[in-house]
C-alpha positions in Angstrom: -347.6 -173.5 -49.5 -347.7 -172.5 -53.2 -347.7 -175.2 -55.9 -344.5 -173.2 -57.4 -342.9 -173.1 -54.2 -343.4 -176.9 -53.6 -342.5 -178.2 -57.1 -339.5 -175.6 -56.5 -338.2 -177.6 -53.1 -339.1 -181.1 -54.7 -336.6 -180.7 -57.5 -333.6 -179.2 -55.3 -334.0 -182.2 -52.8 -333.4 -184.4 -56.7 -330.8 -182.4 -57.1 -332.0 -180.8 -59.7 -331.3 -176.8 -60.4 -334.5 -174.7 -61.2 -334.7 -171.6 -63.0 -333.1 -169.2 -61.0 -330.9 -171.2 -59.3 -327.4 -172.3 -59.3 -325.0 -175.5 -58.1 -322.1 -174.2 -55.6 -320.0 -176.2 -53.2 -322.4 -175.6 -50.3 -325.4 -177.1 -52.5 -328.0 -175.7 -54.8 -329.1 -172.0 -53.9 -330.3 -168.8 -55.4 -328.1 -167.3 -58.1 -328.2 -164.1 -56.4 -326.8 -165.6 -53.3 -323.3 -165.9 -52.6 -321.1 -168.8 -50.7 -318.8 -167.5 -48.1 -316.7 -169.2 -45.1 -317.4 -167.8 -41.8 -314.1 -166.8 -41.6 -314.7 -164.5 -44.3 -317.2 -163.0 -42.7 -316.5 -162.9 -38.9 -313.3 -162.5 -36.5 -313.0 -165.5 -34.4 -311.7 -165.4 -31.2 -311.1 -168.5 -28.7 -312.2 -167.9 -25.3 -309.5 -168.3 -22.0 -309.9 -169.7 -18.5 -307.8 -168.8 -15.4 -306.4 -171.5 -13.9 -307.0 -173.2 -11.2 -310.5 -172.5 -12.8 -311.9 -173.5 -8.9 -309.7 -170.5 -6.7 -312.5 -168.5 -5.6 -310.4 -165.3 -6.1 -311.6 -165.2 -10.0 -315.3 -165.1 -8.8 -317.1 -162.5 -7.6 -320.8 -163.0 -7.0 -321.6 -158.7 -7.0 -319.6 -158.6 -9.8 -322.0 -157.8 -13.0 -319.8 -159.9 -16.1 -321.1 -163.1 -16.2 -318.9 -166.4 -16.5 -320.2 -168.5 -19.1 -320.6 -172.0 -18.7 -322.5 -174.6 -20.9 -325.1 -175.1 -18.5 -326.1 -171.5 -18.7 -326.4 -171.5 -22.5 -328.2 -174.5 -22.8 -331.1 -172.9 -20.6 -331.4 -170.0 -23.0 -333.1 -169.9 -26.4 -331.5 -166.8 -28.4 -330.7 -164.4 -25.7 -328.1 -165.0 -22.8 -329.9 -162.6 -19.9 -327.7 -164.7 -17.0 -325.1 -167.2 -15.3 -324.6 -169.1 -12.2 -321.5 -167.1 -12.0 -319.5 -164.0 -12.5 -316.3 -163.1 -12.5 -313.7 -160.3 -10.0 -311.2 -158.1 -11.5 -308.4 -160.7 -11.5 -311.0 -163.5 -13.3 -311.8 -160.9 -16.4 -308.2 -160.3 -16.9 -307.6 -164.1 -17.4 -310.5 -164.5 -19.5 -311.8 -163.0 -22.9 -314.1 -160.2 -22.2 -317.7 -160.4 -24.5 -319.6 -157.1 -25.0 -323.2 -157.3 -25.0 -324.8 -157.9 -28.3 -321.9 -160.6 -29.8 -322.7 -164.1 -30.9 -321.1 -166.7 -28.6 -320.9 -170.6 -29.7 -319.9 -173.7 -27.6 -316.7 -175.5 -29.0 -316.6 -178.4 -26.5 -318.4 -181.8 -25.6 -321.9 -179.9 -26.3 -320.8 -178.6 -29.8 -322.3 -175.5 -31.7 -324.6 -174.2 -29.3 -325.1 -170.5 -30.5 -325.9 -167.6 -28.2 -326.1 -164.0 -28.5 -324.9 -161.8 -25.3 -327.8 -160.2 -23.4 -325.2 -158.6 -21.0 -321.1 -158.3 -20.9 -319.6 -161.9 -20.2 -316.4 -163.5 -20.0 -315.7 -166.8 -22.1 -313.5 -169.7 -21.5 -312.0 -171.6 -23.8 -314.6 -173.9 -24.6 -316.5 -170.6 -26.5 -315.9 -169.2 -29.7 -316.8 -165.2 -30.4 -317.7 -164.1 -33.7 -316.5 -160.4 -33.6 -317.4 -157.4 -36.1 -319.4 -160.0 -38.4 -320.0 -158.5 -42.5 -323.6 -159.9 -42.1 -326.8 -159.2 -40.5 -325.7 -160.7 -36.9 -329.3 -162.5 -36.3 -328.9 -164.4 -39.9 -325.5 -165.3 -38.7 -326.8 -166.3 -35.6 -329.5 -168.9 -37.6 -327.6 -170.2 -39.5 -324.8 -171.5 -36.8 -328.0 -172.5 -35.1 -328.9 -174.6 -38.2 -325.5 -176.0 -38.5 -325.4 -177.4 -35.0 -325.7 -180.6 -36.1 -322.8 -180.6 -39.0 -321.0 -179.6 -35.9 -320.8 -182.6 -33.9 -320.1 -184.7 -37.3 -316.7 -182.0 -37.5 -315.6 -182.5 -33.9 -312.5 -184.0 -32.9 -312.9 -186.7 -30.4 -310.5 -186.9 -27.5 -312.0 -187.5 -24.2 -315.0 -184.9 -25.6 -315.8 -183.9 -28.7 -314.5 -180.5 -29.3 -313.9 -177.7 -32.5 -311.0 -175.3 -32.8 -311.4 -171.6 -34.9 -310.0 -173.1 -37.9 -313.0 -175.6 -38.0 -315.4 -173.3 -37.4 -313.8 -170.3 -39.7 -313.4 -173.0 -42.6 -317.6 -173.8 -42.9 -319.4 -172.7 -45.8 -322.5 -170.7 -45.5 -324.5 -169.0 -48.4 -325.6 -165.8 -47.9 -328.6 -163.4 -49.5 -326.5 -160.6 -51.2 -329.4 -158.0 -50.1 -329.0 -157.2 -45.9 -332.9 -156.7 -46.3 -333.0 -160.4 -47.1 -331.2 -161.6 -44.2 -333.1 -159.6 -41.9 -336.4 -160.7 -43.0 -335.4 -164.0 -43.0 -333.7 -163.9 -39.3 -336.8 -161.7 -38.4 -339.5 -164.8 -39.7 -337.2 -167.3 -37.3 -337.3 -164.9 -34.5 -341.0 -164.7 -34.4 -340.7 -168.1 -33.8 -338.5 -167.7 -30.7 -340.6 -165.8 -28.9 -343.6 -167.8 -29.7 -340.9 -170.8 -28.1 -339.6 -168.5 -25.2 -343.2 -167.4 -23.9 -344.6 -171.3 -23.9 -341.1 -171.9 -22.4 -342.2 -169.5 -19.1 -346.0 -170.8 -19.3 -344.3 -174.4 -19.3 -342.0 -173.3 -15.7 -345.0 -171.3 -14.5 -347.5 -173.9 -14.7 -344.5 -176.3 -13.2 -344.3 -174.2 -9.9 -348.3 -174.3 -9.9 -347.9 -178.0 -9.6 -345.7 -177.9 -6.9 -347.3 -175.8 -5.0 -350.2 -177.5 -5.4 -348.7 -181.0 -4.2 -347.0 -179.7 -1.4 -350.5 -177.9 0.1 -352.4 -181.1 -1.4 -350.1 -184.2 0.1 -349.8 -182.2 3.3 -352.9 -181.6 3.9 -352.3 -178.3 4.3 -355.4 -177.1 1.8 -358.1 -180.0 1.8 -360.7 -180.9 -1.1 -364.0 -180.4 -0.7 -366.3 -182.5 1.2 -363.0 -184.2 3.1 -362.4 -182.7 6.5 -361.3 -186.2 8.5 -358.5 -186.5 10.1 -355.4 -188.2 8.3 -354.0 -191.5 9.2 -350.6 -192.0 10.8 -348.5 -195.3 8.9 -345.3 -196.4 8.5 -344.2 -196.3 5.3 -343.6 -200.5 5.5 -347.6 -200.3 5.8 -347.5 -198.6 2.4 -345.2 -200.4 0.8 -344.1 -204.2 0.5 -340.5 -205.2 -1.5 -341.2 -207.5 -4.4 -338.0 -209.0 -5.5 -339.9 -211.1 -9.1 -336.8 -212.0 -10.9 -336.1 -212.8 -14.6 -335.8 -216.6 -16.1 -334.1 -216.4 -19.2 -332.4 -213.4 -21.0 -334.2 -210.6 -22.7 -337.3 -211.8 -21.2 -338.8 -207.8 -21.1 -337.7 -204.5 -21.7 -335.1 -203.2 -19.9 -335.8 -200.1 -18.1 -334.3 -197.1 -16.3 -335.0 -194.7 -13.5 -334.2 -191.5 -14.8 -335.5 -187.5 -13.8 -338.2 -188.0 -16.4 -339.6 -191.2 -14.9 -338.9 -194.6 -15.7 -338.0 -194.9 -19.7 -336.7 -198.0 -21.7 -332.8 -197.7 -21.6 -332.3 -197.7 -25.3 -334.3 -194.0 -25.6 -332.1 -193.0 -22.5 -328.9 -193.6 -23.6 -329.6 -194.5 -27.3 -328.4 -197.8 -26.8 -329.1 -200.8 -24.3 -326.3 -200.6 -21.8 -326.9 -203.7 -19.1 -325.4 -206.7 -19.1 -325.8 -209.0 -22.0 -327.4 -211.5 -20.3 -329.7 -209.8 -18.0 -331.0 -213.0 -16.4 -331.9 -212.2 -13.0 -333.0 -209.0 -13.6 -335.6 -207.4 -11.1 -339.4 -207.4 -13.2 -341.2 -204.6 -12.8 -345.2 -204.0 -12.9 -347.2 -201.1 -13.8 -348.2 -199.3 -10.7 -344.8 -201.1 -8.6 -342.7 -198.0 -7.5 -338.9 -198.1 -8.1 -335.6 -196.7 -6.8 -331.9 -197.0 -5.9 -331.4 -196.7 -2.7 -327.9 -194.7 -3.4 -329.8 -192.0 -5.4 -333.3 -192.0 -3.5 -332.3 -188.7 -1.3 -331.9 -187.1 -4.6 -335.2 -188.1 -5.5 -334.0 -191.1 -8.0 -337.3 -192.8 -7.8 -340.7 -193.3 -10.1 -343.6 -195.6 -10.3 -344.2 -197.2 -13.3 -347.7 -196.6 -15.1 -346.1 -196.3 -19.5 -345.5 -199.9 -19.2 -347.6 -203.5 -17.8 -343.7 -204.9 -17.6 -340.1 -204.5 -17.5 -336.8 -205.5 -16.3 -334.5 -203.2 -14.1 -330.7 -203.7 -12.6 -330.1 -206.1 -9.4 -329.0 -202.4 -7.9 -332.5 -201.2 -8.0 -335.4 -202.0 -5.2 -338.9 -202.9 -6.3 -341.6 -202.7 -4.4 -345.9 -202.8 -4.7 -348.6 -200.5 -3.1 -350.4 -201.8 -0.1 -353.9 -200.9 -1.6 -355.8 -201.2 1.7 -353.7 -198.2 3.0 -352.7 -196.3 0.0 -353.6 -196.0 -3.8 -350.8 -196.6 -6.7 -351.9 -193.4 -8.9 -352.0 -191.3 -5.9 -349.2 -192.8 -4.5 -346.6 -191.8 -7.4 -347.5 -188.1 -6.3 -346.7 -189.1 -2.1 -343.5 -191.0 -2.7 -342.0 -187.5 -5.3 -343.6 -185.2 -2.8 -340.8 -182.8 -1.8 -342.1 -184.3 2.4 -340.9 -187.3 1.1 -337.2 -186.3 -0.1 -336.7 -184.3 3.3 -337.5 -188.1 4.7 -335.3 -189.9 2.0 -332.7 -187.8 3.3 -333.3 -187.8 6.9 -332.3 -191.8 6.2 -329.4 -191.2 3.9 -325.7 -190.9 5.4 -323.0 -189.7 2.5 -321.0 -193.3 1.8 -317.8 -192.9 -0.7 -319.1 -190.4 -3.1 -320.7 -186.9 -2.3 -323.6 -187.7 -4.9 -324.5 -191.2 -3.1 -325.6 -192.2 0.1 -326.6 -195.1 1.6 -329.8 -195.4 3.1 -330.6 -196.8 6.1 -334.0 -199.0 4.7 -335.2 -200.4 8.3 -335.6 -196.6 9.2 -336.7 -195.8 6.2 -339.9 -198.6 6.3 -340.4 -197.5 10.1 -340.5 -193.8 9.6 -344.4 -192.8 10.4 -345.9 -190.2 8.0 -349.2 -189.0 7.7 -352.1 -190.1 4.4 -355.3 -188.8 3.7 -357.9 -191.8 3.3 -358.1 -193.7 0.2 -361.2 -192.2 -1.1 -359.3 -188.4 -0.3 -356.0 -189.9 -1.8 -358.0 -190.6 -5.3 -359.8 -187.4 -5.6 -356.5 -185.8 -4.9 -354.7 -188.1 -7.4 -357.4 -186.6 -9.8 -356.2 -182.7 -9.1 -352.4 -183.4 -9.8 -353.4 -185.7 -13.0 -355.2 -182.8 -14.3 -352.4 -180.6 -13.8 -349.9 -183.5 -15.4 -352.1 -183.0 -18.4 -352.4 -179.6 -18.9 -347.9 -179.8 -18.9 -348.3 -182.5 -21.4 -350.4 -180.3 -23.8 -348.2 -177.3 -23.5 -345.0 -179.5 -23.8 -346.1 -181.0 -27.1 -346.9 -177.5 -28.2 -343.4 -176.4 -27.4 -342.3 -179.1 -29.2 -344.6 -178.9 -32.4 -343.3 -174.8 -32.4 -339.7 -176.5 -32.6 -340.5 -178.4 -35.2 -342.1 -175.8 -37.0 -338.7 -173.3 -36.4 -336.6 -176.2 -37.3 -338.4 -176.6 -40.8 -338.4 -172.5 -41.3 -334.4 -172.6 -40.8 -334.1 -175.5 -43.5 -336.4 -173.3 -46.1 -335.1 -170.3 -45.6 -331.4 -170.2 -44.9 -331.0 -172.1 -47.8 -332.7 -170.4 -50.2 -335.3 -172.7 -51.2 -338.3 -170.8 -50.0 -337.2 -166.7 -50.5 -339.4 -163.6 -48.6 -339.8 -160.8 -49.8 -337.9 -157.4 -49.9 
């Protein structure tokens, strides 16, 4: 970066105004720029839902408009190319019809999550669309992306947070008074997309490697060199043996949590500590001791520690330790998440109360026979799937370090302090 250029963003983050400059309600920008509220510059329409939203005559799966729902957005970086579901004759007429090529936003519980239509969809009323905007439509689309989090401070909370079009309409946002501005700028941030969407598919390709790989590898289905014995048939109460270590006094370790991205201190989970007070008698937990909830386990609620040497998890949760003799703790992490391990998790799962958990029946559980490859085969195969494990944490901090990168970008340039060239 340019001495000028630094020395430039150095004294608007003082709040001081330098040559070429100007003060305006939205904060300091270029004098050539002007302040507008979206309103100004955009129709905005409310989305509708047909109610009941679950009567299956709204839905039609060969029907080509697309249902939005959060879930879909959130799995999209700029472009929305498809949804779970899509909508019949009588489900378009109840809802708010979206041509391609037209900014949507999220209004409720996620807030401000910007998309723009890869295909005609239908929006209920948790969407906003911004119709006919005055603007270059990918600027527009950048700089609700960069407001997502003045978003959530504007939401009204109920029992979710949620905007209305008055909200929205009302926000300021400065705009280049040159269109060849804007699209430069929204052209610079969407180089960056693509860099974020292609290490997005490497990221899910190299996922469904690893899969693939574990379920040949923990099968035995494709065998390492040099191993061609035959596996050994245990029970899995020969693998593993229930510890039940218990806390003396309160806050004596961390307290952890089982969650889809392994086991994580609860405070990063959930931003805050959410057990009891006084967790005395909570269950300690050692690296390499494998953990789950025996309600949750047929979903594949379960993780062996190895980021911490201690911890403390709920009563709720079983604890248990590797018999080494039979079955190594690294390798072991990859058995007990093997996908031939949830069919058995479920196999001893009845549904109890609630559809989502099931009780599990531990004595078959522990007396279910599966088959292991010897320990010296289980370590070299521990080695394969590590390797691959690495190679996702590379690209995944990549990803990242390009999101980073974006999110800087959209500060500089969406507000003027760093201008491109027309």
């Amino acid at each position: 970066m340019k001495p000028e250029i630094k020395e430039r963003i150095e004294a608007i983050n003082r709040g001081e105004i330098p040559r070429g400059y100007k003060r305006t309600r939205a904060g300091i920008i270029p004098s050539d720029w002007e302040i507008k509220r979206i309103g100004e510059i955009s129709n905005i329409f409310r989305g509708a839902s047909p109610r009941p939203i679950n009567d299956p005559k709204w839905f039609d799966e060969s029907s080509s408009i697309g249902w939005v729902r959060i879930s879909d957005v959130t799995k999209s970086t700029k472009i929305l190319r498809e949804t779970e579901q899509y909508l019949s004759q009588d489900g378009i007429s109840k809802s708010r019809l979206v041509e391609k090529g037209n900014i949507i936003m999220s209004i409720c519980a996620t807030v401000g999550k910007p998309i723009i239509t890869g295909f005609d969809v239908c929006i209920h009323d948790g969407f906003v669309v911004f119709e006919n905007p005055k603007v270059n439509k990918d600027f527009l689309f950048y700089y609700l992306l960069k407001l997502e989090d003045t978003w959530k401070k504007y939401g009204q909370t109920g029992s979710q947070m949620n905007l209305n079009t008055d909200i929205v309409g009302n926000e300021l946002i400065p705009l280049p008074n040159v269109e060849d501005e804007q699209q430069k700028i929204a052209d610079i941030l969407s180089t960056w997309d693509k860099a974020i969407e292609l290490k997005e598919k490497l990221i899910e390709q190299k996922k469904e490697q690893k899969k693939g790989l574990m379920q040949r590898l923990l099968t035995g289905k494709v065998r390492l060199p040099g191993f061609d014995g035959k596996w050994i048939k245990l029970k899995i109460k020969d693998l593993i043996k229930e510890v039940n270590d218990r806390t003396t006094q309160n806050n004596q370790y961390e307290v952890l949590s089982v969650t889809k991205n392994g086991i994580v201190p609860q405070r990063e989970q959930f931003n805050k500590q959410i057990a009891s007070e006084d967790n005395t008698g909570y269950k300690i937990v050692r690296r390499n001791n494998l953990v789950f909830s025996t309600m949750n386990l047929w979903m594949g609620s379960l993780d062996v520690l190895t980021t911490h040497d201690v911890g403390i998890v709920s009563p709720a949760y079983k604890v248990f330790e590797f018999i080494e003799q039979n079955i190594n703790p690294l390798f072991g992490k990859y058995f007990m998440l093997s996908d031939y391990m949830i069919r058995i998790y479920k196999m001893n799962s009845e549904q109890g109360a609630s559809i989502v958990r099931r009780n599990l029946d531990m004595d078959g559980l522990l007396n279910t026979i599966v088959s292991v490859p010897p320990v010296e085969e289980q370590r070299e195969i521990f080695k394969v799937l590590q390797s691959a494990d690495d190679e996702l944490t590379l690209l995944c901090s990549e990803l990242e370090a390009l999101k980073q990168q974006k999110r800087g970008l959209m500060q500089l340039l969406l507000s003027g302090k760093v201008r491109v060239k027309c």
